[in-house]
mmCIF entry with sequence, helices, sheets and N, C-alpha, C, O atoms, coordinates in Angstrom:
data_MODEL
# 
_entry.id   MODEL 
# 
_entity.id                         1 
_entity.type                       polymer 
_entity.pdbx_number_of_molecules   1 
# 
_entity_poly.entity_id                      1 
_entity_poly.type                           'polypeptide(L)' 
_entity_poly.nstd_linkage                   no 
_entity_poly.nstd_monomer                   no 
_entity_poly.pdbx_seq_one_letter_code       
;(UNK)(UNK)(UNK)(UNK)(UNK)(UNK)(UNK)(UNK)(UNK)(UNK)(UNK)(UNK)(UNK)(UNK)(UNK)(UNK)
(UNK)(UNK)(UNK)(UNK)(UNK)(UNK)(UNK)(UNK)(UNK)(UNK)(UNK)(UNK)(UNK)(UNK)(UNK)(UNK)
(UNK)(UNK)(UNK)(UNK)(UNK)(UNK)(UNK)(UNK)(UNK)(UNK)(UNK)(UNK)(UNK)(UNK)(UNK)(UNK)
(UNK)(UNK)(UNK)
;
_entity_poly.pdbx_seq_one_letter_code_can   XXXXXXXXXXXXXXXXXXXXXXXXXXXXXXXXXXXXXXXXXXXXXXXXXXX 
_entity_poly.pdbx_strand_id                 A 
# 
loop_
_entity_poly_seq.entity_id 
_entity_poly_seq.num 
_entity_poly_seq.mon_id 
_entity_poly_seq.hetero 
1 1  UNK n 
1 2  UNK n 
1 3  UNK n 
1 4  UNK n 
1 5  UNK n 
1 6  UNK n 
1 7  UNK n 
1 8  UNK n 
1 9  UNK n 
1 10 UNK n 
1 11 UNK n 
1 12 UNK n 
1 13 UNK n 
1 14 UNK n 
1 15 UNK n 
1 16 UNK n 
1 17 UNK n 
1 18 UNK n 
1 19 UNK n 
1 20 UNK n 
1 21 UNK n 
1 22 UNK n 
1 23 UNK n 
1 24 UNK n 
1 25 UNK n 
1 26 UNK n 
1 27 UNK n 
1 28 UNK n 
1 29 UNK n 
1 30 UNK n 
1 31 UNK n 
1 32 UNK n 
1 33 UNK n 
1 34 UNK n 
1 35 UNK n 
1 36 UNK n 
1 37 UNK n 
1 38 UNK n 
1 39 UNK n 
1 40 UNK n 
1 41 UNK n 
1 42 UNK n 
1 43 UNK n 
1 44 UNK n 
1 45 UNK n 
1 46 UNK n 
1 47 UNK n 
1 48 UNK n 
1 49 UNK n 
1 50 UNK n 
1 51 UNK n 
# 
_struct_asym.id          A 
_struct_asym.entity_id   1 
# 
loop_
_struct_conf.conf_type_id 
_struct_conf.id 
_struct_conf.pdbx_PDB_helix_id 
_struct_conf.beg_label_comp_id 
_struct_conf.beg_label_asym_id 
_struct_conf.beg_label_seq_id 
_struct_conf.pdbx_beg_PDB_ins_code 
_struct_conf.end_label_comp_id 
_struct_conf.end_label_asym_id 
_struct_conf.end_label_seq_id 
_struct_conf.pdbx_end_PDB_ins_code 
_struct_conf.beg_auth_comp_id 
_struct_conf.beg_auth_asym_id 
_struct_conf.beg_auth_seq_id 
_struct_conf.end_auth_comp_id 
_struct_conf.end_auth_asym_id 
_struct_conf.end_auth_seq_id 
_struct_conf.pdbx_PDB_helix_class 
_struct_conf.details 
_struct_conf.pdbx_PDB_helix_length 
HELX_P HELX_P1 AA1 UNK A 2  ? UNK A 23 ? UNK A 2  UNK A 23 1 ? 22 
HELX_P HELX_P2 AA2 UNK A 27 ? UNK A 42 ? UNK A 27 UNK A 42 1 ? 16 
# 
_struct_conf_type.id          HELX_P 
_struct_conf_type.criteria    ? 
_struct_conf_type.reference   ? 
# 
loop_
_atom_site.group_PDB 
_atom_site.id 
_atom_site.type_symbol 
_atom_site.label_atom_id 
_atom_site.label_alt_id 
_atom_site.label_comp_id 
_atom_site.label_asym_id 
_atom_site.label_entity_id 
_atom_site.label_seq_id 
_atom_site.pdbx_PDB_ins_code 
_atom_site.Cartn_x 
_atom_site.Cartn_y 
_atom_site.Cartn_z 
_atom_site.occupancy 
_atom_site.B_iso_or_equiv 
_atom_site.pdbx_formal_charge 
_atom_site.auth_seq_id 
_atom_site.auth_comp_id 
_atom_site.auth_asym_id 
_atom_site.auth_atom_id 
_atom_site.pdbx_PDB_model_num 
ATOM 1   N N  . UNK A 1 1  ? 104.296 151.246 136.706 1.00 0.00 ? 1  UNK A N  1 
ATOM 2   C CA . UNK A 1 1  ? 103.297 152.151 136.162 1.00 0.00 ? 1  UNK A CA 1 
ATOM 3   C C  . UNK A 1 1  ? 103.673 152.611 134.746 1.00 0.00 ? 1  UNK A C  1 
ATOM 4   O O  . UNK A 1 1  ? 102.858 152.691 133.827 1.00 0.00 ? 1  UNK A O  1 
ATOM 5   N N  . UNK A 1 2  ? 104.422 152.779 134.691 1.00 0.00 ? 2  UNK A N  1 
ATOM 6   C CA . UNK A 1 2  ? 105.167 153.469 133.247 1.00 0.00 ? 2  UNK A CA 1 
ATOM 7   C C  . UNK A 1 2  ? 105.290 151.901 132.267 1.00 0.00 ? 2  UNK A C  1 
ATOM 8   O O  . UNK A 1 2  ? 105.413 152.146 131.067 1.00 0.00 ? 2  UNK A O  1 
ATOM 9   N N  . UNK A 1 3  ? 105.280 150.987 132.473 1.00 0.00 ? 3  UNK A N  1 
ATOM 10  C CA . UNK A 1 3  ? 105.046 149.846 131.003 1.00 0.00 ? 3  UNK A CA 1 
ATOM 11  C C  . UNK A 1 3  ? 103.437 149.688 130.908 1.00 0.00 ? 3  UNK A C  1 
ATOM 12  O O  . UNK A 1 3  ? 102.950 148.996 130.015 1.00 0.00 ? 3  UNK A O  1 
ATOM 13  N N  . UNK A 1 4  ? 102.623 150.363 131.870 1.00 0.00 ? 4  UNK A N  1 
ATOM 14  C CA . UNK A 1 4  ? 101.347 150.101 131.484 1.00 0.00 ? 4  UNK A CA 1 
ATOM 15  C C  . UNK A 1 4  ? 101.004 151.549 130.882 1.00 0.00 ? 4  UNK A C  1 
ATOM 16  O O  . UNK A 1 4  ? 100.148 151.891 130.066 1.00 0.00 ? 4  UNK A O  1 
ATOM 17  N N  . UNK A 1 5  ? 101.623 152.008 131.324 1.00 0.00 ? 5  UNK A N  1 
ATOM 18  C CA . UNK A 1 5  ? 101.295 153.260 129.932 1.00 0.00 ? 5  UNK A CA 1 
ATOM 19  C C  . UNK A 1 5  ? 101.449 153.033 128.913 1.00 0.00 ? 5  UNK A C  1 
ATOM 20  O O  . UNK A 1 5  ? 100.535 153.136 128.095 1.00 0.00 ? 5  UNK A O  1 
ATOM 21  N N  . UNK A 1 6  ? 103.019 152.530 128.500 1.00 0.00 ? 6  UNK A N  1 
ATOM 22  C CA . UNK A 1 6  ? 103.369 152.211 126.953 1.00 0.00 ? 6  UNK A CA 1 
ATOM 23  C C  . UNK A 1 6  ? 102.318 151.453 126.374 1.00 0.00 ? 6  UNK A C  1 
ATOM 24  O O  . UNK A 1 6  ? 101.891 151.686 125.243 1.00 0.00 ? 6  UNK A O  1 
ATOM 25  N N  . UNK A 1 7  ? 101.774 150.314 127.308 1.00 0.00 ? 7  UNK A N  1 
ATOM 26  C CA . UNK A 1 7  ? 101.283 149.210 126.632 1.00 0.00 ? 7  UNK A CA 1 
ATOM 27  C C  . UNK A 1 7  ? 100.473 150.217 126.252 1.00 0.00 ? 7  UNK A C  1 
ATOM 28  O O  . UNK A 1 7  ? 100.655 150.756 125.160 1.00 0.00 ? 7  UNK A O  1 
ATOM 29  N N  . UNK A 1 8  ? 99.594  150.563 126.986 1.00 0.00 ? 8  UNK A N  1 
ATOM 30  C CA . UNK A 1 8  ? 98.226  151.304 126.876 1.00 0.00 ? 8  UNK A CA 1 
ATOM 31  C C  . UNK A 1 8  ? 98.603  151.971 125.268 1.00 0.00 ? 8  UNK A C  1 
ATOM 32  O O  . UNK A 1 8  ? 98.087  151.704 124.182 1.00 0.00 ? 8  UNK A O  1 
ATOM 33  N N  . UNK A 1 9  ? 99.631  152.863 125.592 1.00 0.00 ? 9  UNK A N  1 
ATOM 34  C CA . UNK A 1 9  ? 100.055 153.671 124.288 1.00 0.00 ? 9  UNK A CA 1 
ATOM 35  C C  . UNK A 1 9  ? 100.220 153.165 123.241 1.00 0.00 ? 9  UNK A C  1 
ATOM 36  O O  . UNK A 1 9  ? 99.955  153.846 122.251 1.00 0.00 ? 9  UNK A O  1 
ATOM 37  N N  . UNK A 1 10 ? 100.718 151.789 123.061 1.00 0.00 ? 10 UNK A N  1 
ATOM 38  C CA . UNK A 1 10 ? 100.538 151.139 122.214 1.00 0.00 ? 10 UNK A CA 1 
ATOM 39  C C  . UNK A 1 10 ? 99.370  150.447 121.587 1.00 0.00 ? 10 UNK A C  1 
ATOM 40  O O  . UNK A 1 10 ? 99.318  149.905 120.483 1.00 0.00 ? 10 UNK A O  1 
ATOM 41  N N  . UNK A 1 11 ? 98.770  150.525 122.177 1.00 0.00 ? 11 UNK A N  1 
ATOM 42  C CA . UNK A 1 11 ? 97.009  149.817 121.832 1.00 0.00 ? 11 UNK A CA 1 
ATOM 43  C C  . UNK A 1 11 ? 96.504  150.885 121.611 1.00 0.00 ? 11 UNK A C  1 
ATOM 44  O O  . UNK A 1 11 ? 95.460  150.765 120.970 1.00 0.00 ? 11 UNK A O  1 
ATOM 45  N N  . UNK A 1 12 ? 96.833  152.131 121.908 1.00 0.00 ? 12 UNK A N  1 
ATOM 46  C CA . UNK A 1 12 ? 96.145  153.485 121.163 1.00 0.00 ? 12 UNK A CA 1 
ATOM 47  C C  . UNK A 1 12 ? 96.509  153.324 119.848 1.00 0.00 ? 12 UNK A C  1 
ATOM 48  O O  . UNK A 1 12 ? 95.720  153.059 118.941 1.00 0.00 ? 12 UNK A O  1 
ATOM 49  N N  . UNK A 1 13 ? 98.007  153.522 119.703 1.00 0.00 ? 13 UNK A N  1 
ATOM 50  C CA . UNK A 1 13 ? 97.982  153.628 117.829 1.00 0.00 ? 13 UNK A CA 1 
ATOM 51  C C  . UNK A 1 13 ? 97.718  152.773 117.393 1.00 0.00 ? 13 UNK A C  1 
ATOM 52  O O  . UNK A 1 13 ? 97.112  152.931 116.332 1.00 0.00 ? 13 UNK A O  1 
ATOM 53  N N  . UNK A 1 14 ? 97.929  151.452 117.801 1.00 0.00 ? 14 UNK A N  1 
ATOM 54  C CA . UNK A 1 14 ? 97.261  149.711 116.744 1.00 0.00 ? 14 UNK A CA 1 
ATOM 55  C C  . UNK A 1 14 ? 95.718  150.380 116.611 1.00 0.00 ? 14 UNK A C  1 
ATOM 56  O O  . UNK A 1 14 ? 95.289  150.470 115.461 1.00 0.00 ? 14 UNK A O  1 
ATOM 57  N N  . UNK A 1 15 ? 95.077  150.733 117.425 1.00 0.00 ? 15 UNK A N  1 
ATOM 58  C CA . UNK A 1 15 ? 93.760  150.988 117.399 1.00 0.00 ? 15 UNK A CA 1 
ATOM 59  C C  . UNK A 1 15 ? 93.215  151.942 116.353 1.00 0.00 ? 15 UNK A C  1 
ATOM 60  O O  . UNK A 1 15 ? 92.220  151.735 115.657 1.00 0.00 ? 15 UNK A O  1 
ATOM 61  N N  . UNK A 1 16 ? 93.929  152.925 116.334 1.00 0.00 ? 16 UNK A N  1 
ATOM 62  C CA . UNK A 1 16 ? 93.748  154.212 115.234 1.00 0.00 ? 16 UNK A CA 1 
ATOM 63  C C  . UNK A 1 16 ? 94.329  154.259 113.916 1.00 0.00 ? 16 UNK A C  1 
ATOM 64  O O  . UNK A 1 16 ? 93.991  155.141 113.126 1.00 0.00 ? 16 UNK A O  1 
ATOM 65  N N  . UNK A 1 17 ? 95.551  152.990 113.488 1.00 0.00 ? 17 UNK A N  1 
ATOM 66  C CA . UNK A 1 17 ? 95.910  152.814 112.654 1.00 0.00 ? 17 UNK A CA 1 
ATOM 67  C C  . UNK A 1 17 ? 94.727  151.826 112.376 1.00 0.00 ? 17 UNK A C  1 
ATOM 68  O O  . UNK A 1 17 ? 93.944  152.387 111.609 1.00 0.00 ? 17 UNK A O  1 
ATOM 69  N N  . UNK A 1 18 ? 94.318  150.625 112.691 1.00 0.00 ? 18 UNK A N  1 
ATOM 70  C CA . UNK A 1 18 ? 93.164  149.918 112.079 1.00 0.00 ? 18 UNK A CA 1 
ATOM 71  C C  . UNK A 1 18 ? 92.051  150.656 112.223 1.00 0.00 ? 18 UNK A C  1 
ATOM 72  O O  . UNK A 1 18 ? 91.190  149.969 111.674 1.00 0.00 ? 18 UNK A O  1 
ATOM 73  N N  . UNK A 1 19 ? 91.555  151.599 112.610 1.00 0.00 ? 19 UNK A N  1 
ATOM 74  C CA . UNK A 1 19 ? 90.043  152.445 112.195 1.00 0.00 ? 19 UNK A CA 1 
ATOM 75  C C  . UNK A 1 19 ? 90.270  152.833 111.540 1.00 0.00 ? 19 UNK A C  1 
ATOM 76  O O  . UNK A 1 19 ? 89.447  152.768 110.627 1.00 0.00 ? 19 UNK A O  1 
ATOM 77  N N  . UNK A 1 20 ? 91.764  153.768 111.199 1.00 0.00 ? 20 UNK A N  1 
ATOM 78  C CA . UNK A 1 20 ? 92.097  154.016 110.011 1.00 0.00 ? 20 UNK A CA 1 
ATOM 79  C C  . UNK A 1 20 ? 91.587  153.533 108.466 1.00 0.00 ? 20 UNK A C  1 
ATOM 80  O O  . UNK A 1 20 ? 90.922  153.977 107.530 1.00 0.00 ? 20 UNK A O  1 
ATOM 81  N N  . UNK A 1 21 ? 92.215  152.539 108.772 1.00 0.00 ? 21 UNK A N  1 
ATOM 82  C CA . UNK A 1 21 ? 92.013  151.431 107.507 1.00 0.00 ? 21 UNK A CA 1 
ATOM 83  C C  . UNK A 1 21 ? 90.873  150.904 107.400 1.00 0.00 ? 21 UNK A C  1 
ATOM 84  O O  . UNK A 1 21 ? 90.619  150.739 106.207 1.00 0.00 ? 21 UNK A O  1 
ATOM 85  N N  . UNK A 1 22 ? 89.958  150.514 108.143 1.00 0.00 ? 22 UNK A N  1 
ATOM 86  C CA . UNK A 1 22 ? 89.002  150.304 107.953 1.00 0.00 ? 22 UNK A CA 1 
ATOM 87  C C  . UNK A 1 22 ? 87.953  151.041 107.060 1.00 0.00 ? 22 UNK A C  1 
ATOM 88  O O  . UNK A 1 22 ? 87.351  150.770 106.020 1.00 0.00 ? 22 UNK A O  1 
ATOM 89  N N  . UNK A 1 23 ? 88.028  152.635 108.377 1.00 0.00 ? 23 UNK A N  1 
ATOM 90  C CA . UNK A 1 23 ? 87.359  153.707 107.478 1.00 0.00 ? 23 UNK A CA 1 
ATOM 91  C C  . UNK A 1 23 ? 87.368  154.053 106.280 1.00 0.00 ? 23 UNK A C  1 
ATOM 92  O O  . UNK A 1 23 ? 86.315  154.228 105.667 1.00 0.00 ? 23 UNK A O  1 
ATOM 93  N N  . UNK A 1 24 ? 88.394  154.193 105.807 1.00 0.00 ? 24 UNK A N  1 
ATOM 94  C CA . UNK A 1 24 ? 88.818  154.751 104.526 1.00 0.00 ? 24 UNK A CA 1 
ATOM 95  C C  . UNK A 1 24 ? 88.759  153.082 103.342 1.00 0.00 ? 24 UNK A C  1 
ATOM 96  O O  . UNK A 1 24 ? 88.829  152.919 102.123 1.00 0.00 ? 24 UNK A O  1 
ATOM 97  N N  . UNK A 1 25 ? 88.616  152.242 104.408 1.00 0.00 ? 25 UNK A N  1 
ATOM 98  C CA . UNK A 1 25 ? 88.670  151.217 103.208 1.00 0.00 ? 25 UNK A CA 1 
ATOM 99  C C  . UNK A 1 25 ? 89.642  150.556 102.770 1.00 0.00 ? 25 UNK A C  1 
ATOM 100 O O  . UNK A 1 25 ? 89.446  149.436 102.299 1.00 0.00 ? 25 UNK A O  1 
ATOM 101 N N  . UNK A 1 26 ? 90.746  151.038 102.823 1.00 0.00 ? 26 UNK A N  1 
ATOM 102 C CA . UNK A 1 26 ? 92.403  150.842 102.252 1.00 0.00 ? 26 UNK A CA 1 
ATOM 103 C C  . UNK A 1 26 ? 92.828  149.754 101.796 1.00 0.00 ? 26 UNK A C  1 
ATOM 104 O O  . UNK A 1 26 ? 93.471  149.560 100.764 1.00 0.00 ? 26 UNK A O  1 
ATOM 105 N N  . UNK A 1 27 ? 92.312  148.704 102.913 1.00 0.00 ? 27 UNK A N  1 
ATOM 106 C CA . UNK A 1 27 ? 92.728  147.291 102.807 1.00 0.00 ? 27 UNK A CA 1 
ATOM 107 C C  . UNK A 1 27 ? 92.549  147.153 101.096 1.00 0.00 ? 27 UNK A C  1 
ATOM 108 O O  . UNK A 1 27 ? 93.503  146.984 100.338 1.00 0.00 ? 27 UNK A O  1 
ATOM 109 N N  . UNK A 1 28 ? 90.944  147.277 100.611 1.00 0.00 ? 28 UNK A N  1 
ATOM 110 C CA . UNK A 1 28 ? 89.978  147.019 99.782  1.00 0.00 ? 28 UNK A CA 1 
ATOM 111 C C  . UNK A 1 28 ? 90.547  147.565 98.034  1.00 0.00 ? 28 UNK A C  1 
ATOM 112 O O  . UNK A 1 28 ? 90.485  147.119 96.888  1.00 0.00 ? 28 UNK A O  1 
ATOM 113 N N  . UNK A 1 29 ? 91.263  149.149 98.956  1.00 0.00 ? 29 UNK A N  1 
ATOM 114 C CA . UNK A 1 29 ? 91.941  149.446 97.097  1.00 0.00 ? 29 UNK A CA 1 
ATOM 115 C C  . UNK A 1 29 ? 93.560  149.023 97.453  1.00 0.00 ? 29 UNK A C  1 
ATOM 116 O O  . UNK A 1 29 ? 94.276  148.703 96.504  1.00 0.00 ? 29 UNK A O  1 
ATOM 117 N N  . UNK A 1 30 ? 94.005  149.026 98.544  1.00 0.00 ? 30 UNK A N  1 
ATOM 118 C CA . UNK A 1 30 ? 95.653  148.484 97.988  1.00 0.00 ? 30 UNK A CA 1 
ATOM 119 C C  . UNK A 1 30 ? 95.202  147.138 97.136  1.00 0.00 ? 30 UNK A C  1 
ATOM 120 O O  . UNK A 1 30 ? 95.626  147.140 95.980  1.00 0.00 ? 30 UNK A O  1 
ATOM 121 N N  . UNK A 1 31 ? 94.378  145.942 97.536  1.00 0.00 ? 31 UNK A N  1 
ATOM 122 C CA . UNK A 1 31 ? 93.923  144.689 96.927  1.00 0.00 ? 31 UNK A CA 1 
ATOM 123 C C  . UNK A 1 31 ? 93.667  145.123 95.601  1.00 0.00 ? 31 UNK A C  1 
ATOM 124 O O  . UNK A 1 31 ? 94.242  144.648 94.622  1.00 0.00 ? 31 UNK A O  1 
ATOM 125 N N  . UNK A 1 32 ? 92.819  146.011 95.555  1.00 0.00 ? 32 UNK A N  1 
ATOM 126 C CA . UNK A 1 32 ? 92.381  146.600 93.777  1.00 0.00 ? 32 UNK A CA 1 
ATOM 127 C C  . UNK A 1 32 ? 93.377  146.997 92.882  1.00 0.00 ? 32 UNK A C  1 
ATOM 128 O O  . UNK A 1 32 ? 93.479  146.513 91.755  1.00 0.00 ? 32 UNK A O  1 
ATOM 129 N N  . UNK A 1 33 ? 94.089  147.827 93.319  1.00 0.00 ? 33 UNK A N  1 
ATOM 130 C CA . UNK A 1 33 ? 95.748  147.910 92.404  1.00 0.00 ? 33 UNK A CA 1 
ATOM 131 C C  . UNK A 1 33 ? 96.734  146.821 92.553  1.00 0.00 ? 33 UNK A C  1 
ATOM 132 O O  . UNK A 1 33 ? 97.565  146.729 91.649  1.00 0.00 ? 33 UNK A O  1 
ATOM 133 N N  . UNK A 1 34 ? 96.787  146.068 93.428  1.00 0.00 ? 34 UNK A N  1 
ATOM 134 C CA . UNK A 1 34 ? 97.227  144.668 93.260  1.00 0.00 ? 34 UNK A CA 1 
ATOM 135 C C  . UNK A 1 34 ? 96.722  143.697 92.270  1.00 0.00 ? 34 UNK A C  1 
ATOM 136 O O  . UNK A 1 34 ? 97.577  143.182 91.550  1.00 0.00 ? 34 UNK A O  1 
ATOM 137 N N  . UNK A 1 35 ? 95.393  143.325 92.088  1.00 0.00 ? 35 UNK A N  1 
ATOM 138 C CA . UNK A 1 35 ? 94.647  142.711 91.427  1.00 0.00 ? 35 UNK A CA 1 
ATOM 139 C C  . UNK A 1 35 ? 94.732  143.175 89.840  1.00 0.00 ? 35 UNK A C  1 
ATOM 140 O O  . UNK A 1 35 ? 94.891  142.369 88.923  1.00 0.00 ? 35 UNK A O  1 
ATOM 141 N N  . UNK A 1 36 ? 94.578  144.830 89.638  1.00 0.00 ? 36 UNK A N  1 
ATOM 142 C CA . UNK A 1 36 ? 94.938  145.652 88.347  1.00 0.00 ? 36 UNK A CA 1 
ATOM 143 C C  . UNK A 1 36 ? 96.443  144.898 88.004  1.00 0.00 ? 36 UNK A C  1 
ATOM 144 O O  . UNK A 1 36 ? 96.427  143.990 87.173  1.00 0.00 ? 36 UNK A O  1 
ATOM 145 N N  . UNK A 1 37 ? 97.432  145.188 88.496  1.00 0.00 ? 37 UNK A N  1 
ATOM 146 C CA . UNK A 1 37 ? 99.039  145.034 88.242  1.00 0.00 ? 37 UNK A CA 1 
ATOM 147 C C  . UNK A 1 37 ? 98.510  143.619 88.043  1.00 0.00 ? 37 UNK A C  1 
ATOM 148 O O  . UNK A 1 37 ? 97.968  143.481 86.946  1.00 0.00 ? 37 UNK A O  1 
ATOM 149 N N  . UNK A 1 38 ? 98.524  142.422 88.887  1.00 0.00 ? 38 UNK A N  1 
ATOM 150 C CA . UNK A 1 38 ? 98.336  140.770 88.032  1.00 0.00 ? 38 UNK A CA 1 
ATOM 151 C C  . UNK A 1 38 ? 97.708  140.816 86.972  1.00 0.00 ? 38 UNK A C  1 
ATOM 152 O O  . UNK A 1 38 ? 98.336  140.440 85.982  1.00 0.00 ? 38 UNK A O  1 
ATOM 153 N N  . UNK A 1 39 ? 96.322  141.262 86.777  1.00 0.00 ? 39 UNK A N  1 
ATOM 154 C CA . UNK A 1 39 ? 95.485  141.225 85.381  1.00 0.00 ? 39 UNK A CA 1 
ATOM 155 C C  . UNK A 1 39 ? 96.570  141.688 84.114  1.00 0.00 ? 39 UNK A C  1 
ATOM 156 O O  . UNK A 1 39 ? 96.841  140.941 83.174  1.00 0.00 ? 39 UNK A O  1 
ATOM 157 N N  . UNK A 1 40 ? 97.156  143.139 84.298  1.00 0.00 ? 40 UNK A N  1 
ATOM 158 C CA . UNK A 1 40 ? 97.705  143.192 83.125  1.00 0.00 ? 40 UNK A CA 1 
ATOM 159 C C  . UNK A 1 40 ? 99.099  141.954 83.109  1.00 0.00 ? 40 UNK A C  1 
ATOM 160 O O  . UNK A 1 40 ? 99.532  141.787 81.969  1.00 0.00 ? 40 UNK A O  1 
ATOM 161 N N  . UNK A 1 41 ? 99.658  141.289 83.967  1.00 0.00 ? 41 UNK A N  1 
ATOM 162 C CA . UNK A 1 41 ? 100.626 140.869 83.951  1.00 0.00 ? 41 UNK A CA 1 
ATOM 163 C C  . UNK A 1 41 ? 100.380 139.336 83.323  1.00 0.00 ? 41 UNK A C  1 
ATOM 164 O O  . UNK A 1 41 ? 101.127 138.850 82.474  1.00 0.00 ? 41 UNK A O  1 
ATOM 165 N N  . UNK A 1 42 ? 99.174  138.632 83.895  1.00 0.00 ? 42 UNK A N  1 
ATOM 166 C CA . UNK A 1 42 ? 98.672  137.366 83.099  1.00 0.00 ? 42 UNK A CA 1 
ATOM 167 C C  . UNK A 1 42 ? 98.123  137.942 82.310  1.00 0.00 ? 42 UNK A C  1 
ATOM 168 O O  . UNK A 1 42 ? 98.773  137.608 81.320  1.00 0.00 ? 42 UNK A O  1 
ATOM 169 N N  . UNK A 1 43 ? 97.238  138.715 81.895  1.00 0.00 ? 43 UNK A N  1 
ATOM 170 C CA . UNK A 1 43 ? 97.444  138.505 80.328  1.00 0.00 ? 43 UNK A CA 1 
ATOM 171 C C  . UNK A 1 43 ? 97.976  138.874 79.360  1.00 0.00 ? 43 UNK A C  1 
ATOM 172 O O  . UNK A 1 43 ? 97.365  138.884 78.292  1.00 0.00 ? 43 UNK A O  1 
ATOM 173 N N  . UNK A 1 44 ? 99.147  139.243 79.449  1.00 0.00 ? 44 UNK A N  1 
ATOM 174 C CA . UNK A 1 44 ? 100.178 139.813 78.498  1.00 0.00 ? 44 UNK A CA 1 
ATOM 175 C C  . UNK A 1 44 ? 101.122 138.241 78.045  1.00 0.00 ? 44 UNK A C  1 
ATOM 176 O O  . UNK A 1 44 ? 101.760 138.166 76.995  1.00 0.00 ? 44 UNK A O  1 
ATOM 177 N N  . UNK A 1 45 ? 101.006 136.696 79.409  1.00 0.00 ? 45 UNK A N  1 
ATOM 178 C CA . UNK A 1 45 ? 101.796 135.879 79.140  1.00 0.00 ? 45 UNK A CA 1 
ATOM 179 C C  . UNK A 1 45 ? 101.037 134.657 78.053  1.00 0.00 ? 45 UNK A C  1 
ATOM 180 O O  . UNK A 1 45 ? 99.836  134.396 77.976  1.00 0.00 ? 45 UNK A O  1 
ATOM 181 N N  . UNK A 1 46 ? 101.650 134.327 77.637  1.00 0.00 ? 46 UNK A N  1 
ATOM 182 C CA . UNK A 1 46 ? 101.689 133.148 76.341  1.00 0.00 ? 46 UNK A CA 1 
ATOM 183 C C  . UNK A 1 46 ? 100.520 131.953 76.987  1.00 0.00 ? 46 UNK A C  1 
ATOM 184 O O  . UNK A 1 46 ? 100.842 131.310 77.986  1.00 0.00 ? 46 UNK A O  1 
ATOM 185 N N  . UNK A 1 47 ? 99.325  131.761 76.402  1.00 0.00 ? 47 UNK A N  1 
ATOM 186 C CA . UNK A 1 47 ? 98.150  130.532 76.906  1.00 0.00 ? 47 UNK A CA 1 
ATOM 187 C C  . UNK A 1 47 ? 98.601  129.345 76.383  1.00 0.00 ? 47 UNK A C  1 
ATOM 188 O O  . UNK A 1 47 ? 98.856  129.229 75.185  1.00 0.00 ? 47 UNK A O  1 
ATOM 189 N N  . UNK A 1 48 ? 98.703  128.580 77.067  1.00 0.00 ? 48 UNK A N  1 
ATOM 190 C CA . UNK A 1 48 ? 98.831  126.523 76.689  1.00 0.00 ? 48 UNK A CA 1 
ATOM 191 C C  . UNK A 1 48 ? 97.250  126.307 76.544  1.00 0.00 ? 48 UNK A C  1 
ATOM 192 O O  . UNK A 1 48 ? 96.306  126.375 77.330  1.00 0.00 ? 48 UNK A O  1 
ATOM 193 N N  . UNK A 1 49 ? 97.397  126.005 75.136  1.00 0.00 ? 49 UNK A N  1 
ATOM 194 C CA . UNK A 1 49 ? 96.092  125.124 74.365  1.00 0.00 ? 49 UNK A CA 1 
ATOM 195 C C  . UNK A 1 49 ? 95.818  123.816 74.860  1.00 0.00 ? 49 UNK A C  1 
ATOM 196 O O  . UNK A 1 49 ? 94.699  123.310 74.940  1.00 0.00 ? 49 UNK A O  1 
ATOM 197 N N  . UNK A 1 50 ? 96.754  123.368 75.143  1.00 0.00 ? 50 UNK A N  1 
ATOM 198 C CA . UNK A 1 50 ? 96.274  121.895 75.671  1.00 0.00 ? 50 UNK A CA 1 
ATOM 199 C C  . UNK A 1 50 ? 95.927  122.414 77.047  1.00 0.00 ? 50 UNK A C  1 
ATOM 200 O O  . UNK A 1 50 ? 96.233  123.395 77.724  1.00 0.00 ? 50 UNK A O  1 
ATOM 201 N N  . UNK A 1 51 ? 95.030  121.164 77.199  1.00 0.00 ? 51 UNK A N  1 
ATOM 202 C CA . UNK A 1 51 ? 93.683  120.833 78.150  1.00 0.00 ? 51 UNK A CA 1 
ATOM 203 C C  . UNK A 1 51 ? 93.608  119.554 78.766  1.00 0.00 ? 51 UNK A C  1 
ATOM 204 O O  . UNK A 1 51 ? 92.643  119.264 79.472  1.00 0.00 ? 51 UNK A O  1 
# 
């Protein structure tokens, strides 16, 4: 009886940590300040002209 609690207990917080994230979106701006940090990082580096 007591590992089907944990489990249980454990599928409570997986559950409320992803509504979490969902709700609020999170996934969507950690990606956006990720995406910010590369942009300035390629283009600050040196372009090859050849093609």
């Amino acid at each position: 009886m007591e590992i089907i609690l944990i489990i249980m207990g454990v599928i409570l917080v997986f559950f409320v940590i992803t509504f979490t994230v969902y709700f609020f979106n999170l996934d969507m701006k950690l990606i956006r300040k990720v995406y910010d940090l590369l942009g300035k990082h390629y283009d600050t580096m040196g372009k090859d002209k050849k093609l």
